[in-house]
C-alpha positions in Angstrom: -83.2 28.1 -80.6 -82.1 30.4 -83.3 -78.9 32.4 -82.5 -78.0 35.4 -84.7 -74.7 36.8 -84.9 -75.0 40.3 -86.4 -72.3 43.0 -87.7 -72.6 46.2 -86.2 -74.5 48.0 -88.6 -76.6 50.0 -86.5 -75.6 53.4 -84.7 -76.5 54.5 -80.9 -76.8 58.3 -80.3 -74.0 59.3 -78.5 -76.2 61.8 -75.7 -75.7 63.7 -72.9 -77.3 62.2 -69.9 -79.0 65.6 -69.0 -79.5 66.7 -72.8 -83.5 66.9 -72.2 -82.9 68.8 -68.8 -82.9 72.2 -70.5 -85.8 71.2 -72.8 -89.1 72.6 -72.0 -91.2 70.9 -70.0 -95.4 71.6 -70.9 -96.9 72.2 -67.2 -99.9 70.3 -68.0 -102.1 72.7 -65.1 -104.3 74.2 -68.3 -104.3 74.1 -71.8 -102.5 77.5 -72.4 -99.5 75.6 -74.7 -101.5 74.7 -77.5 -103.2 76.9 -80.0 -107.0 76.9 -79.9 -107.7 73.5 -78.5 -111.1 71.6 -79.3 -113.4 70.8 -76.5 -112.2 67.1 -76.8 -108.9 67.8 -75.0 -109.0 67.9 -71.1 -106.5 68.7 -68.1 -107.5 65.4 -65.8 -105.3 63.8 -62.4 -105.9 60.3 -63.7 -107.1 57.5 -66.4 -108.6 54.1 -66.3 -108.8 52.3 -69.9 -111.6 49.4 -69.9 -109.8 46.3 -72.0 -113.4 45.4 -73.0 -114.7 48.9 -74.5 -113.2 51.0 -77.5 -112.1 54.0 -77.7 -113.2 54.8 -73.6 -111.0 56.1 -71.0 -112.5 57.1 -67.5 -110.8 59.6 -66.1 -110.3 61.5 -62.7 -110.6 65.8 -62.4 -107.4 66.9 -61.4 -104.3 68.4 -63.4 -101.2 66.4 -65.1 -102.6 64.7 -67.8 -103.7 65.9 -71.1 -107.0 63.4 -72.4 -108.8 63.7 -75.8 -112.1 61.7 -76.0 -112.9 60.9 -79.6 -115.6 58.6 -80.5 -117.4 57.1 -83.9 -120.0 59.1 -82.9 -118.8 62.4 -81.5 -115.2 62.8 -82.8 -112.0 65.7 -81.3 -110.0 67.5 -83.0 -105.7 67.8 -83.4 -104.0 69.5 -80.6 -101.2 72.2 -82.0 -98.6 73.5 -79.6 -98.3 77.1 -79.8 -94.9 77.5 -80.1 -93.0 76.4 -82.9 -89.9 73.9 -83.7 -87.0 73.1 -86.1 -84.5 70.6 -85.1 -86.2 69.1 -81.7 -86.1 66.4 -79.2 -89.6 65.2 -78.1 -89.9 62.4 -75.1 -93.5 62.2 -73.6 -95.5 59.4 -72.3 -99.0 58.6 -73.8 -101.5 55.8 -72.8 -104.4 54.6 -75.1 -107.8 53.0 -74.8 -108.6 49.9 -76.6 -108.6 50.4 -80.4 -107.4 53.7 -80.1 -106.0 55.4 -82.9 -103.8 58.4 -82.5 -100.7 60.0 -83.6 -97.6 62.7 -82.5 -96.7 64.8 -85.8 -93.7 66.7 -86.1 -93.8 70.2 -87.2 -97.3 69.0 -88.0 -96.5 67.0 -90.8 -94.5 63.7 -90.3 -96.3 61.3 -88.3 -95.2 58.9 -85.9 -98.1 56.2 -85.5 -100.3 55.7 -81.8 -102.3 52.7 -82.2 -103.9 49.9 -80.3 -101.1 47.2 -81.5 -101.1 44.8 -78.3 -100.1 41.7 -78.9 -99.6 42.1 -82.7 -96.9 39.9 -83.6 -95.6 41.7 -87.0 -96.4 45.5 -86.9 -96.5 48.1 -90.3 -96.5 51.4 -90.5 -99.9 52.2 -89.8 -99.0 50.3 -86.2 -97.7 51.6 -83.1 -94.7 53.2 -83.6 -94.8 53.5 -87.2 -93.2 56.1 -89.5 -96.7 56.7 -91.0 -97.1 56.3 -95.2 -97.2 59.4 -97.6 -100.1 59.8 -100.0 -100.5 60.7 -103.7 -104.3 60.8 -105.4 -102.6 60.7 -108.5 -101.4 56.8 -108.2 -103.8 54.0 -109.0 -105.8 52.4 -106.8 -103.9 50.6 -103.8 -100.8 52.3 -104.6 -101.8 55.7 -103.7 -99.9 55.2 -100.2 -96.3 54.7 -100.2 -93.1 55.0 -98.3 -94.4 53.8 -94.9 -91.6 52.6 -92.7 -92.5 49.9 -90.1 -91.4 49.9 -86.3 -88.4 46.9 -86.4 -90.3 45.1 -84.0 -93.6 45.8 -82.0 -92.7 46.6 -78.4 -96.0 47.8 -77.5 -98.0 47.7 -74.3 -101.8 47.3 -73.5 -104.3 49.5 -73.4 -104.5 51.8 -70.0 -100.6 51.5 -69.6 -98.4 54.5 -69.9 -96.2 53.7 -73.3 -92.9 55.6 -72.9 -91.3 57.6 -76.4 -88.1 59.5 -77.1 -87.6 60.8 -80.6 -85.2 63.1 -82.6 -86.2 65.0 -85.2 -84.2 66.7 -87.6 -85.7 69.6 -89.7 -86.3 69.8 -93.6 -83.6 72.8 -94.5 -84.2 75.3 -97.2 -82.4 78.1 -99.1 -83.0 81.9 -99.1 -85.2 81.4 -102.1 -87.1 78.8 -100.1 -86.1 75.6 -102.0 -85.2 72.8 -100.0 -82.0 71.6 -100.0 -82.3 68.9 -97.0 -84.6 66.3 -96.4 -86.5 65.7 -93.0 -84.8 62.8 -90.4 -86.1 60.9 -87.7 -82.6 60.4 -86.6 -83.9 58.3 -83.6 -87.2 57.1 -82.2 -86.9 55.0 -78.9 -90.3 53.5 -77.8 -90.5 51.6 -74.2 -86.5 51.4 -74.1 -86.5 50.3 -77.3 -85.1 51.8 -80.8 -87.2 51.5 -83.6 -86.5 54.0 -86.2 -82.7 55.3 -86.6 -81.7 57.8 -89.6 -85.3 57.6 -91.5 -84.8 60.2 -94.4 -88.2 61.8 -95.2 -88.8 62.8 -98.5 -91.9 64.1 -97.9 -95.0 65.1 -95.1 -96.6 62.1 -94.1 -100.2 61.8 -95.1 -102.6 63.9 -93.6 -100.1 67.0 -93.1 -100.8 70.0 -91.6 -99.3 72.5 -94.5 -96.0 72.1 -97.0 -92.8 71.5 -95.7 -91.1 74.5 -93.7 -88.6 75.0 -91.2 -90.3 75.2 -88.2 -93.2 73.9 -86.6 -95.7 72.9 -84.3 -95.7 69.3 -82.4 -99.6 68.2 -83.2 -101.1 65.6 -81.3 -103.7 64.0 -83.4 -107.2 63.7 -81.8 -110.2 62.8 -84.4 -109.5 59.0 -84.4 -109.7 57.6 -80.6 -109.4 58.4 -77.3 -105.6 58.7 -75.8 -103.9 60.8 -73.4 -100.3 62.2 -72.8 -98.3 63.2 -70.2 -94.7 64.4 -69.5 -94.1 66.3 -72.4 -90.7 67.6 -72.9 -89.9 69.5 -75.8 -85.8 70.3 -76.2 -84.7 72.8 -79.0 -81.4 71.1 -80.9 -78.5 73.4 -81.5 -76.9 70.3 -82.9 -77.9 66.7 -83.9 -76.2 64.4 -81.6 -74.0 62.0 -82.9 -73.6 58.6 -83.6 -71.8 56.4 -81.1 -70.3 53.1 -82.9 -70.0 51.9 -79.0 -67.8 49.2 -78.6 -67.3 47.4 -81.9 -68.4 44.1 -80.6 -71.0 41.9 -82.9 -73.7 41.7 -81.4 -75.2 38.0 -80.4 -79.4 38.0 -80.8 -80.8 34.7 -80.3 -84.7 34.2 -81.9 -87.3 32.2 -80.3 -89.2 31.1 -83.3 -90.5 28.0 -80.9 -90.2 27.6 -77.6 -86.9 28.1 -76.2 -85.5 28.2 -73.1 -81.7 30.1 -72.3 -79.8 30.0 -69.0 -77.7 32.8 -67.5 -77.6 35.4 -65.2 -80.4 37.9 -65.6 -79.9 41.6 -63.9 -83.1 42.4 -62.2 -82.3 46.2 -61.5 -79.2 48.1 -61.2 -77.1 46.2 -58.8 -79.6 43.2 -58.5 -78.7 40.2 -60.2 -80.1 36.9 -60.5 -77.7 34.3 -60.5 -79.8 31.2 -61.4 -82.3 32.4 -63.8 -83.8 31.0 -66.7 -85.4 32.8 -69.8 -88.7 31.7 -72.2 -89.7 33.1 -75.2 -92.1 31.9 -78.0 -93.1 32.6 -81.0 -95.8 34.9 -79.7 -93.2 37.8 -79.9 -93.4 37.7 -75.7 -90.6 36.6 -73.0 -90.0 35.9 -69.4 -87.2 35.7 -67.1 -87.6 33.9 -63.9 -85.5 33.4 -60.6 -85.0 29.2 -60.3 -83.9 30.3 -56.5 -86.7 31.9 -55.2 -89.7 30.8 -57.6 -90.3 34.5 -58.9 -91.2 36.1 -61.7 -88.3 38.7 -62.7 -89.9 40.6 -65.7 -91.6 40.1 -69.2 -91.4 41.8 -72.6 -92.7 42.5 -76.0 -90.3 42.3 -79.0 -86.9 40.2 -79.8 -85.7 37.1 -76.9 -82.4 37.9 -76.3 -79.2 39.8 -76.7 -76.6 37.4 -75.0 -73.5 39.5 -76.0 -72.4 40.1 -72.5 -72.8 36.6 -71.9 -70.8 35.1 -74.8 -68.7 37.9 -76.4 -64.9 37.4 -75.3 -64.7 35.8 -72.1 -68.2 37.4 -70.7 -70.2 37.8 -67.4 -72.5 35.3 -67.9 -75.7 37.9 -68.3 -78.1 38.3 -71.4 -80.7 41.1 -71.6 -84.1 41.3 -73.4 -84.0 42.4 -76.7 -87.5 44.1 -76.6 -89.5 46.6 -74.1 -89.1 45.3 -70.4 -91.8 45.0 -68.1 -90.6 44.3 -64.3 -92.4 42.8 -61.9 -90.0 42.8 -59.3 -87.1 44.7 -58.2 -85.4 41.6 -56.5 -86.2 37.9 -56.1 -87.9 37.1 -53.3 -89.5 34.2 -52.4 -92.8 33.9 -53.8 -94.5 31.8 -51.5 -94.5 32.5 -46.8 -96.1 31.2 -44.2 -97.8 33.6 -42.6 -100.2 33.3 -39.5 -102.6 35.7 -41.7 -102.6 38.3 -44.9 -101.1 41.1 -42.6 -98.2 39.0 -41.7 -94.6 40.4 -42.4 -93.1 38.5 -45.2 -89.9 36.5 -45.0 -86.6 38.2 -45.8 -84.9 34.7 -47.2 -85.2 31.3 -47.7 -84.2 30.6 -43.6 -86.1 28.2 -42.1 -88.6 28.0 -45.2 -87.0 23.8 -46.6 -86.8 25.5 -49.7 -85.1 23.7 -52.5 -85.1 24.2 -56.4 -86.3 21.1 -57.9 -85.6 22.4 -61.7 -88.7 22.2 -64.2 -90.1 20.1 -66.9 -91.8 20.1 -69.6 -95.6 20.0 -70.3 -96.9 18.4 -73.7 -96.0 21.9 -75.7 -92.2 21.7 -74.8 -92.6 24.8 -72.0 -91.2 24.4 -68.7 -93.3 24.0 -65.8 -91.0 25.4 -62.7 -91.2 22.9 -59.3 -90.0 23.3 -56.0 -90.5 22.8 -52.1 -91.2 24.9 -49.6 -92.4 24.5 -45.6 -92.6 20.8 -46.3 -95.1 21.4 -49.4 -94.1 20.4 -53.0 -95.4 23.5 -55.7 -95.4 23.3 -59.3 -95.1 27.3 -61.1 -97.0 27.0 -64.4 -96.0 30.3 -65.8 -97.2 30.1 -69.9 -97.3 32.7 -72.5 -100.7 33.7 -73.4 -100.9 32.5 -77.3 -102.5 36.4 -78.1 -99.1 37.6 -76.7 -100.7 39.9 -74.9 -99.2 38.6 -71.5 -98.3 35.5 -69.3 -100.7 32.9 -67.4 -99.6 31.6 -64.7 -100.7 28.5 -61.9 -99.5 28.0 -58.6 -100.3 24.4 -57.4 -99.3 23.1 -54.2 -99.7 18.8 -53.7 -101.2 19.4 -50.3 -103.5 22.3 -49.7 -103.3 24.5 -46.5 -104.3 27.7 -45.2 -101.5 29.3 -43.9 -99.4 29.6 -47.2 -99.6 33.4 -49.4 -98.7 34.1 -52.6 -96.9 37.5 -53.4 -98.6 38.6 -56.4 -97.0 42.1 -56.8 -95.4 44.8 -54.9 -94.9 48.6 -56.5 -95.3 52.3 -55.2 -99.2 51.9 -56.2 -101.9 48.8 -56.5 -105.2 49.9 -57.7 -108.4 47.7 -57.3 -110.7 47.8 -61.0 -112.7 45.1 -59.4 -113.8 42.1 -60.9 -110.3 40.6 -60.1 -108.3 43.1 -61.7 -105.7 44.9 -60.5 -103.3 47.7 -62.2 -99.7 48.0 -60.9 -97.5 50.3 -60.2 -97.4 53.7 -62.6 -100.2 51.9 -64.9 -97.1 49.1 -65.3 -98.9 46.4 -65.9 -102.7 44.3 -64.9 -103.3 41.6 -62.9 -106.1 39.5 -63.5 -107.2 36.9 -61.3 -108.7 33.5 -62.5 -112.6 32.9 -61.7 -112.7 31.6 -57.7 -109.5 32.7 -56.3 -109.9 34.1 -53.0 -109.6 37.9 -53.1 -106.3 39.3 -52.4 -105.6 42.2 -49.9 -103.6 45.4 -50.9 -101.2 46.2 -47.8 -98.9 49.3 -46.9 -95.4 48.0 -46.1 -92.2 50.4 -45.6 -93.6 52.6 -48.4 -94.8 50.1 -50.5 -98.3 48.1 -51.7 -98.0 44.4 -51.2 -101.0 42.5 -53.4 -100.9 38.9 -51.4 -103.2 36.1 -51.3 -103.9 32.9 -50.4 -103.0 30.3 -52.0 -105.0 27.0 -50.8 -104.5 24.5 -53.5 -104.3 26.3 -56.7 -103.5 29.8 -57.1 -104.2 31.0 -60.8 -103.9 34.4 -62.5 -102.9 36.8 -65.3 -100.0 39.1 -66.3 -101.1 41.9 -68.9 -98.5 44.3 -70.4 
């Protein structure tokens, strides 16, 4: 375990809670916002990306969601909003297909890289997220692009799940006579609930601009490189750059996981939902998990940095640490994992009542990981969960030392469960996949108060993926 303790040298915007509110929000029923759009952009209801097919989304007629299909063979075009911008707040959501190559230009000339970077443990510029490199033909060879700035770390998510961006531009200014006199910013870019970018002065249009610098401009969404689509796009004028808020004036306490490490605390599930025997694992695969010791569940994963445990060791504390990188949740409280039920429609338990559970602790398999145990309704379980050495997500086993039949598994439970067949399963808003190991007994997706409930038997052995 490698633990940081870091100055405050960073800023954090100081913003309104309801500063996008007033922002405009593109009512994605037609294409009438952008200027001339190519016949490879669409108004579709939904998206489905294939993991094992570039550059393919399958898609679902309907209205909400803006999709360009681009190909090798049959590529789209850029997207130009028709209404122009100086000083601007964008937030939108975009999803990508596998190998997908896209972009989000500001006033059509500084690019903010769309990529297929899952599971990429050191991202550059040309990655998702990235501040994308200037160009001059006039340099030699291999130093004709410069001034790229990478993402700080990669906090992307897999292909077919909705990646979440805020940014805040700031405007190249000019004089009467036209000459500028003020540099471009990206005075913020937040990806997935994560900063990457703050105060990036812009001495130039990216590579592959639209025109020369001005004051105003359209957003562009690139389209001749892969297919992507975007939704929820807000667009919010700036009167004024918001500020920087020094916060606190704590230092900050990051620890690394350059090898397997392991941190206790309490982990906050949710607002208001804490977990006060959890554990957290990260690797050097750039990908983390928290986990609930009393209930044998899986709290949430991420992509990025292990942990920030300021809160838990600055002053006196409160005995939490948070992720450092973009949070996936797979549940909004612990529950127990594992009910006897007399079949897949039964309701599931509200506590550990009746259940003999008991925490038996973990230990450690021949990689120094933890291995979770426990016993429940008289049966002893080993919880296997291991981070996938492509970081693109977690495995995770479920053995029990006597098989029965009357024991489920809750795999997930979200708003929406969708069946891709072949054992995969996509969660919630396009959170995150399920994938279930050759032989497992198929799951059924049931309706409970509001919900979908993906449960399972688990017989022996219960084994199955977590992509994010």
């Amino acid at each position: 375990m490698k633990i940081n303790v870091l100055k405050t040298g960073g800023t954090a915007l100081l913003l309104c809670s309801t500063f996008l509110s007033f922002g405009q929000r593109i009512a994605l029923n037609d294409l009438s916002a952008f200027k001339s759009p190519a016949a490879s952009w669409t108004i579709v209801e939904n998206v489905f990306a294939d993991l094992n097919t570039e550059s393919t989304l399958k898609n679902l007629k309907g209205t909400g969601i803006l999709l360009n299909q681009s190909t090798s063979k049959k590529h789209g075009a850029d997207l130009y909003t028709a209404a122009e911008y100086g000083d601007v707040a964008v937030e939108l959501d975009y999803l990508t297909a596998k190998g997908t190559n896209s972009g989000i230009y500001l006033q059509g000339n500084y690019e903010i890289q769309i990529d297929d970077a899952w599971g990429l443990k050191n991202a550059t510029s040309a990655n998702n997220g990235g501040i994308y490199e200037r160009w001059d033909d006039a340099k030699p060879e291999g130093e004709k692009g410069f001034g790229g700035i990478a993402p700080r770390q990669n906090v992307s998510k897999a292909p077919g799940l909705w990646q979440h961006i805020k940014i805040i531009f700031q405007a190249p200014k000019f004089d009467a006579a036209g000459n500028k006199i003020l540099n471009a910013k990206f005075v913020s870019i937040e990806l997935n609930g994560v900063t990457i970018h703050e105060n990036v002065e812009l001495f130039g249009a990216t590579r592959g601009a639209a025109s020369a610098e001005k004051a105003t401009g359209p957003l562009r969404l690139q389209g001749d490189h892969g297919t992507v689509a975007f939704k929820n796009i807000q667009i919010t004028p700036l009167t004024e750059i918001p500020k920087a808020n020094q916060g606190s004036g704590a230092d900050p306490i990051y620890i690394d996981a350059p090898a397997n490490t392991m941190i206790r605390s309490f982990v906050d599930v949710v607002r208001g939902v804490r977990s006060v025997h959890a554990i957290s694992v990260g690797g050097p695969e750039k990908l983390a998990f928290s986990y609930d010791l009393d209930n044998g569940t899986l709290l949430h994963g991420w992509h990025g940095g292990f942990i920030d445990a300021t809160p838990m060791w600055d002053g006196r504390g409160n005995g939490t640490s948070r992720p450092l990188g973009s949070v996936t949740r797979f549940t909004q409280k612990p529950v127990l994992a594992i009910s006897k039920l007399t079949n897949n429609q039964g309701a599931w338990i509200a506590d550990t009542t009746g259940t003999g559970f008991k925490p038996k602790g973990y230990v450690m398999d021949s990689q120094e990981r933890p291995e979770f145990k426990y016993e429940i309704y008289g049966n002893k379980v080993t919880d296997a969960v291991k981070i996938m050495e492509n970081g693109k997500g977690l495995t995770r086993d479920i053995i029990l030392e006597k098989g029965t039949s009357d024991l489920y598994f809750l795999l997930a439970q979200a708003e929406n469960i969708e069946d891709l067949g072949k054992g995969m399963y996509l969660i919630g808003d396009k959170s995150y996949y399920i994938q279930l190991a050759d032989g497992v007994a198929k799951p059924v997706i049931r309706s409970v108060d509001g919900q979908k409930q993906l449960v399972a038997p688990v017989g022996n052995k219960l084994s199955y993926s977590l992509l994010f």
